[in-house]
MIDRENMAR-674525 format. One record per residue (C-alpha): residue in one letter; x, y, z. Coordinates in Angstrom, 1 decimal, padded with zeros to 4 digits. Each point is the difference from the previous one (the first is absolute). Layout:
N
+------+--------+--------+--------+
: rest :     px :     py :     pz :
+------+--------+--------+--------+
:    A :      X :      Y :      Z :
...
+------+--------+--------+--------+
This chain:
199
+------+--------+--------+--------+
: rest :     px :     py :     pz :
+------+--------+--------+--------+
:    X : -018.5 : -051.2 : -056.1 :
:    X :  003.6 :  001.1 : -001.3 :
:    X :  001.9 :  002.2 :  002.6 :
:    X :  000.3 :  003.5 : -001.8 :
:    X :  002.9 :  001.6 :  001.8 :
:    X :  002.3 :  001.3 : -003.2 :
:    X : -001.0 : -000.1 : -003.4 :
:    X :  002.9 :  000.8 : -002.5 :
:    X : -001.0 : -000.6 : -003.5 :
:    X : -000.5 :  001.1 : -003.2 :
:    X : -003.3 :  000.7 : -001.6 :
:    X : -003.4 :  000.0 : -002.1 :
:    X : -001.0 :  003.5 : -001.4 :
:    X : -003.5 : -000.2 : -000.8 :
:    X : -000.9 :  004.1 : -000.5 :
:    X : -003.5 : -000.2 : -000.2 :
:    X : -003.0 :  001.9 :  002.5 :
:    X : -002.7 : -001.3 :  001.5 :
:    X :  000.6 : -003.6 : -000.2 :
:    X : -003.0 : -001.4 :  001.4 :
:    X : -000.2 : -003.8 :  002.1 :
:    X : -002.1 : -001.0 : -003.6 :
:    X :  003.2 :  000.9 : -002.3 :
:    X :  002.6 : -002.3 :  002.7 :
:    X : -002.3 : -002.7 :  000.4 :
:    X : -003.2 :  000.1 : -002.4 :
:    X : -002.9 : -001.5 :  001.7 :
:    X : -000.5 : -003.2 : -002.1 :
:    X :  003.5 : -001.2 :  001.8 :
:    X : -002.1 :  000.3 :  003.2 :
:    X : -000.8 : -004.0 :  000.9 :
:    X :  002.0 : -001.3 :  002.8 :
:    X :  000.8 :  001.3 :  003.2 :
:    X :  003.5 : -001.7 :  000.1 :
:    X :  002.5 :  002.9 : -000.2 :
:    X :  001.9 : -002.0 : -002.7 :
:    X : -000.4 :  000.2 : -003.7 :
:    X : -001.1 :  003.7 : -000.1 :
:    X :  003.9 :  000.7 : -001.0 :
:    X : -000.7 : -001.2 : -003.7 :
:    X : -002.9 :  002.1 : -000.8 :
:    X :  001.1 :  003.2 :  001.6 :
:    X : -000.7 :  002.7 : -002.6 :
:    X : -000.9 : -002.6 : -002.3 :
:    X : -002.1 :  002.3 : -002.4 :
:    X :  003.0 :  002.0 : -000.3 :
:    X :  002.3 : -002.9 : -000.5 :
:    X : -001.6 : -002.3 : -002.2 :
:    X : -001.7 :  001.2 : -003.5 :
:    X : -003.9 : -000.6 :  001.1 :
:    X : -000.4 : -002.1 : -003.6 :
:    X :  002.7 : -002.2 : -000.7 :
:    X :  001.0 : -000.2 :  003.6 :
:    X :  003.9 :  000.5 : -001.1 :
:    X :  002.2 :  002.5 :  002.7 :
:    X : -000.2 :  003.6 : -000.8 :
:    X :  003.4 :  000.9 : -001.0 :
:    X : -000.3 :  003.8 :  000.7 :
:    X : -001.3 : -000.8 :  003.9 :
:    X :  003.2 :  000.5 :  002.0 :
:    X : -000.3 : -003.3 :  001.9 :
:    X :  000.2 : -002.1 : -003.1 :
:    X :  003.5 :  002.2 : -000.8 :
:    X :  002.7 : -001.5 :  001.1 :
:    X :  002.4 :  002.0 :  001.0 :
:    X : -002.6 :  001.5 :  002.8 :
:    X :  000.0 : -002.2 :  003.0 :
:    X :  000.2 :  000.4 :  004.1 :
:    X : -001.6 : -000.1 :  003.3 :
:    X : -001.5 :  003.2 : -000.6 :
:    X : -002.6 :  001.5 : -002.1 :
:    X :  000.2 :  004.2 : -000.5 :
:    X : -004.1 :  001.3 : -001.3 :
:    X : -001.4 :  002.5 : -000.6 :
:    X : -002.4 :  002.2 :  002.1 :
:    X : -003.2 : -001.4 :  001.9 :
:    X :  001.0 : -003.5 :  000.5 :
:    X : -002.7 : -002.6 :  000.8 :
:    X : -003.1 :  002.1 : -000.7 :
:    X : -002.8 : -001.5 : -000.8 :
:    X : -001.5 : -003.2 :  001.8 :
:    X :  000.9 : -001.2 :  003.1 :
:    X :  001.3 : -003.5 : -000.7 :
:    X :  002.8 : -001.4 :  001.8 :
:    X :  000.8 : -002.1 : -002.7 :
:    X :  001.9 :  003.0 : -001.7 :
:    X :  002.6 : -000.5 :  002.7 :
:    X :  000.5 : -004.1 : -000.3 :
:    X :  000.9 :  001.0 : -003.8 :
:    X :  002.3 :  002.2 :  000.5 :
:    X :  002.0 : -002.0 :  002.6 :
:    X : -001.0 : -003.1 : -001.9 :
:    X :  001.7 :  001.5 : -002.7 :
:    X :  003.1 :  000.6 :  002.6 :
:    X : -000.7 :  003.7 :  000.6 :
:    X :  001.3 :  001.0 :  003.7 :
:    X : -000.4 :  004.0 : -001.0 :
:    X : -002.5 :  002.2 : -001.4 :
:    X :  001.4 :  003.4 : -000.9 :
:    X : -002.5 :  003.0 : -000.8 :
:    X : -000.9 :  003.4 :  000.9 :
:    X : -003.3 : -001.0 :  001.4 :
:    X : -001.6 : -003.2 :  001.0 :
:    X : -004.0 : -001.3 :  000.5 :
:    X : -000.4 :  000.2 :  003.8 :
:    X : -001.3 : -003.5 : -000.3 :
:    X :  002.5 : -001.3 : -002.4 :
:    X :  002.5 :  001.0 :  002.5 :
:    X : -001.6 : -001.7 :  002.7 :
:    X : -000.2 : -003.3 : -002.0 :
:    X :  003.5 :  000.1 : -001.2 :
:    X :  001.3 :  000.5 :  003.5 :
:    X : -002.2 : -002.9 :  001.2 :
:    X :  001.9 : -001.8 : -002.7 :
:    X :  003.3 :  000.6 :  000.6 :
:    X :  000.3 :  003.0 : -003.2 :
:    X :  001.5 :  002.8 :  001.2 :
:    X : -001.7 :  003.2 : -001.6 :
:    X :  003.0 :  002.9 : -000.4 :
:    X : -002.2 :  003.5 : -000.2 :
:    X :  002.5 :  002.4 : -001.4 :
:    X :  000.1 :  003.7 : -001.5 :
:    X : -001.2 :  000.5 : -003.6 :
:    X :  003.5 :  001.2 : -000.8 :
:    X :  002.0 : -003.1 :  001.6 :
:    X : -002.5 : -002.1 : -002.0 :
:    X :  000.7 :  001.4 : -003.1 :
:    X :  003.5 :  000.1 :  000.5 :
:    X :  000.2 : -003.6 :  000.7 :
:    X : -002.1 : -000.8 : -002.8 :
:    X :  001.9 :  001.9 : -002.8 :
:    X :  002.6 : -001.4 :  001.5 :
:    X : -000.4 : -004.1 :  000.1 :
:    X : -002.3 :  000.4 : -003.6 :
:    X :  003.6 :  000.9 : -001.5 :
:    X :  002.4 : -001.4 :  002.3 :
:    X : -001.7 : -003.6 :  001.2 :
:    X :  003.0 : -001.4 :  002.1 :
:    X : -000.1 :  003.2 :  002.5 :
:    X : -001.5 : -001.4 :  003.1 :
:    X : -001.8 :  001.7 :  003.2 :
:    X :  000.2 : -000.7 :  003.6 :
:    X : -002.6 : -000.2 :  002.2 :
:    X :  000.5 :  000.5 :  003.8 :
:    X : -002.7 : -001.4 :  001.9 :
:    X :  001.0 :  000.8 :  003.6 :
:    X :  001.4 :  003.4 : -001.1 :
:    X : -003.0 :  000.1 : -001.8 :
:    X :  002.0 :  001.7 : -003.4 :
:    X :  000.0 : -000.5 : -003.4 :
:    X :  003.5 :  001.1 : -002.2 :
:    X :  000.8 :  000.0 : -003.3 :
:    X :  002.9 :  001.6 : -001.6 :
:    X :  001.3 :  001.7 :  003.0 :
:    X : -003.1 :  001.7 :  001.2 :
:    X : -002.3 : -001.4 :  002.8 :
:    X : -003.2 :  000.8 :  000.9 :
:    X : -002.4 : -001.4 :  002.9 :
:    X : -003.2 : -001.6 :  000.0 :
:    X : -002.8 : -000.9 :  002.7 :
:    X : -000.7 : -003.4 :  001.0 :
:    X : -002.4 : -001.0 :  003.0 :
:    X :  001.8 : -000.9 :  003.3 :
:    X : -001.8 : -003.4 :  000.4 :
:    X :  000.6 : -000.3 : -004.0 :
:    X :  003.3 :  000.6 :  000.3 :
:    X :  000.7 : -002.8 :  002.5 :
:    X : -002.1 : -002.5 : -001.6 :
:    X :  002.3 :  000.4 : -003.6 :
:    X :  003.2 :  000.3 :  002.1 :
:    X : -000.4 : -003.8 :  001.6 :
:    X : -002.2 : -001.4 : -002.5 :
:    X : -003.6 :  000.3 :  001.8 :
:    X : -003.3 : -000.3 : -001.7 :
:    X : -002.3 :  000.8 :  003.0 :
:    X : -000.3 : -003.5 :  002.2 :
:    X :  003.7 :  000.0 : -000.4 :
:    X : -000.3 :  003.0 :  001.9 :
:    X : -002.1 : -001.0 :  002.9 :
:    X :  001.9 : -003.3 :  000.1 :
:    X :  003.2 :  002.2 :  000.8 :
:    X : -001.8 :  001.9 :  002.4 :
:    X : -001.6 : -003.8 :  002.1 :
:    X :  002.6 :  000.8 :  002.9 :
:    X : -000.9 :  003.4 :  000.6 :
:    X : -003.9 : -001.1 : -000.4 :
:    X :  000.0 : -002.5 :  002.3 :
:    X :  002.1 :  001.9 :  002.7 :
:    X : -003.0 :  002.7 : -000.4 :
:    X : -003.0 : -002.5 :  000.1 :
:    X :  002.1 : -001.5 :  003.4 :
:    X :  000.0 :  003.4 :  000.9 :
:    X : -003.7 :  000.9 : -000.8 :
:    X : -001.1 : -003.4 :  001.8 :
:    X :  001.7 :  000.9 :  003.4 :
:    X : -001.6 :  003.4 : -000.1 :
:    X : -003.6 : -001.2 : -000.2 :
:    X :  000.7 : -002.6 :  002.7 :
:    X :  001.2 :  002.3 :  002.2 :
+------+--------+--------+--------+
């Protein structure tokens, strides 16, 4: 996975609640288990007029003066079913932020597994930044992932991230990258373990 250390860019609004794991990745799209791919059918009922299959041009990621590393939803993100595929099409897509007021609590585990960084803010930052990149696309946000902050026009506000989460974003980790980091320390401990048990 990407390092996700500081991420300075500008971003998607997509102001809509309750935007379930069928909406970002409908369930047809649900074939391989090769995290590549998922990128071109992410919101694809949204994006691509269901009878003619020609891009929606009202869906704000077929508008092109939207773009960035960082998409701002509504609130409830990820609801619905529990399929970790909604994550692979978001970063797929080349997503490294989630912004919302609430997230799925198992959304948020499998985009943190994935290397998406979920940004839980206040209902009032969220419409602030939304109002605010809908009419003005090039302002960008930064997002502090060891200071664990999130600012956008001057104002900053903090959000949680798991200790062991945290690590595993800030170098890159998916979880046997991890334990792999930690083989030193392990085997010092089994060494450890072994001489007690002979003694």
């Amino acid at each position: 996975m990407q390092k996700l250390v500081i991420i300075q860019s500008r971003a998607i609004p997509l102001p809509v609640e309750n935007i379930d794991t069928d909406q970002i990745i409908p369930a047809r799209f649900l074939k391989s288990i090769d995290k590549k791919g998922f990128g071109e059918n992410l919101f694809r009922d949204w994006r691509y007029d269901v009878h003619t299959n020609e891009p929606n041009p009202d869906f704000v990621l077929n508008n092109s003066k939207y773009n960035g590393e960082i998409l701002v939803a509504g609130n409830n993100f990820g609801c619905g079913s529990s399929r970790e595929h909604a994550a692979w099409s978001l970063t797929d897509y080349g997503f490294k932020v989630v912004v919302s007021s609430f997230f799925a609590d198992i959304f948020k585990g499998n985009a943190l597994n994935n290397g998406l960084l979920p940004v839980k803010v206040s209902e009032e930052f969220l419409k602030e930044i939304l109002t605010e990149i809908t009419e003005n696309p090039e302002k960008e946000i930064l997002v502090d992932v060891e200071k664990q902050t999130i600012t956008f026009n001057d104002k900053t506000e903090s959000f949680e991230i798991d200790s062991y989460k945290k690590i595993c974003l800030l170098n890159g980790y998916d979880d046997i990258d991890f334990l792999i980091s930690r083989k030193q320390a392990i085997e010092q401990f089994e060494l450890k373990t072994q001489k007690v048990y002979e003694n």
